[in-house]
C-alpha positions in Angstrom: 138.1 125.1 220.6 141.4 124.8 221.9 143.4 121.3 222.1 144.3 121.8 225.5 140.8 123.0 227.2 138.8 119.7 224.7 135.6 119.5 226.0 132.6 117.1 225.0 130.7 117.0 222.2 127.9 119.0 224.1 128.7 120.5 227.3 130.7 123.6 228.2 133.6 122.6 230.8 133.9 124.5 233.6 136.3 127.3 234.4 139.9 126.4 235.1 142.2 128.2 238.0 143.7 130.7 235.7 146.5 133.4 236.8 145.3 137.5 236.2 148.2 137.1 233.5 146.9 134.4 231.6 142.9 135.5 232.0 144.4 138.8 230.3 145.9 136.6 227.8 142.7 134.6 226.8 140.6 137.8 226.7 143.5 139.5 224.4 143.2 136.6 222.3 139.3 136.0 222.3 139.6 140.1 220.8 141.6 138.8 218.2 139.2 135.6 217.6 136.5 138.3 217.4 138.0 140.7 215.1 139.7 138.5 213.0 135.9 136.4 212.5 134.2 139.6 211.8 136.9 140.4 209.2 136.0 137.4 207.5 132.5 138.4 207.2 133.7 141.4 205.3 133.2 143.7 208.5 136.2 146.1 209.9 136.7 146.8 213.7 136.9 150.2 214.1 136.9 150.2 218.1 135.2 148.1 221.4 133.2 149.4 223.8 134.4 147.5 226.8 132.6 148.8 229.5 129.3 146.2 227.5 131.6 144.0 226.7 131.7 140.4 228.6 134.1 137.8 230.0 133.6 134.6 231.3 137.2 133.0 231.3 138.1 130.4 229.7 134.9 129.8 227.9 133.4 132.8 226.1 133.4 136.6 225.7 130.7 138.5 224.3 131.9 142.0 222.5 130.3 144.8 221.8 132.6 146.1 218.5 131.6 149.4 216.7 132.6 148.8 212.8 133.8 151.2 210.4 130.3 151.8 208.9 129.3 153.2 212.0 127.0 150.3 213.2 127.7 147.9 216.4 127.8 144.0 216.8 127.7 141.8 219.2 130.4 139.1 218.7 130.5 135.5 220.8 133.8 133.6 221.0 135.3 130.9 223.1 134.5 127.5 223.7 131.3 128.0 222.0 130.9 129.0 217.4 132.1 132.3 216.7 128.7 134.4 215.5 127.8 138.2 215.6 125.1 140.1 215.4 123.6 143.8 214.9 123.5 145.3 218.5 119.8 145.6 218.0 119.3 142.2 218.7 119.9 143.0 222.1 119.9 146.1 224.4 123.3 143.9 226.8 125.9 141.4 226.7 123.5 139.0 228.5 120.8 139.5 226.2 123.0 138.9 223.4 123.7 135.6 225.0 120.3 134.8 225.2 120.1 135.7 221.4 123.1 133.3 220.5 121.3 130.8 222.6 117.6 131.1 220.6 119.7 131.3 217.5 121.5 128.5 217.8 118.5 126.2 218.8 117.3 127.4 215.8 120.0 126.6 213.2 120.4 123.8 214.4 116.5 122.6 213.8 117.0 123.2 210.6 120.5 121.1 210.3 119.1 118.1 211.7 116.5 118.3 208.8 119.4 117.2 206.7 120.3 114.1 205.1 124.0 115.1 205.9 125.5 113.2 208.9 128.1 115.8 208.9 125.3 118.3 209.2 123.4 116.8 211.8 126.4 115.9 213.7 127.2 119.9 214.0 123.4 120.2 215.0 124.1 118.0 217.8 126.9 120.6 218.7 125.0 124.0 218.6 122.2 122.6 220.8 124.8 121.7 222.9 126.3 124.6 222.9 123.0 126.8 223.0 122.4 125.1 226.1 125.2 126.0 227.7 124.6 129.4 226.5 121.3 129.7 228.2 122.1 128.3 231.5 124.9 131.7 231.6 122.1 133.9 230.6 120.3 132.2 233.5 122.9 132.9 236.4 122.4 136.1 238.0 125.6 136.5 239.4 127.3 136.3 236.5 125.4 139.6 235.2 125.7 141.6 238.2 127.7 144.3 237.0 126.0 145.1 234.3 
């Protein structure tokens, strides 16, 4: 998350009035978010297929990124944790979402298991954030175009 877009512990803010110039920006940085991430998990961008690929400015963007094995991910960023997956998972961006969501809910099930206030603190988070995942699957006009 961003300092200057804070948000609580468990709910996505809404969208801010953002110029075309800096909505370009943000989704030219969420790329980088996205590719950079993957490139910690040991994977290499090799291209993104846009056209699949998914905006919802300022809180997330959901890529669809061919790797140099050959293989596709989806990738989440924004306001929400950074995660991918193989595009099997999902046959669209809002699927994918709807993966992240299920995902989430379940990491996070097994987080609060633990002893570790830290752990169960970033629990608290994901089901949060899950949940604000889900209600985006949910809204039909934000699909439309796909």
């Amino acid at each position: 998350m961003n300092s200057s877009n804070e948000t609580s512990e468990n709910t996505m803010t809404a969208p801010q009035e953002m110029t075309a110039e800096q909505q370009q920006q943000w989704v030219r940085e969420q790329y980088q978010v996205a590719t950079k991430y993957l490139a910690s998990k040991g994977l290499v961008t090799e291209s993104v297929v846009v056209e699949e690929s998914r905006y919802l400015v300022p809180l997330m963007a959901v890529w669809k990124l061919k790797v140099l094995d050959g293989s596709y991910v989806w990738v989440v960023c924004g306001d929400v944790p950074s995660d991918h997956n193989l595009v099997e998972v999902a046959p669209s961006a809002r699927e994918a979402v709807r993966h992240f969501s299920f995902k989430w809910q379940l990491q996070a099930e097994n987080l609060l298991k633990s002893e570790d206030k830290t752990q169960q603190e970033f629990a608290q988070f994901l089901i949060g954030r899950a949940e604000g995942l889900y209600q985006m699957y949910e809204q039909e006009q934000l699909w439309d175009k796909q």
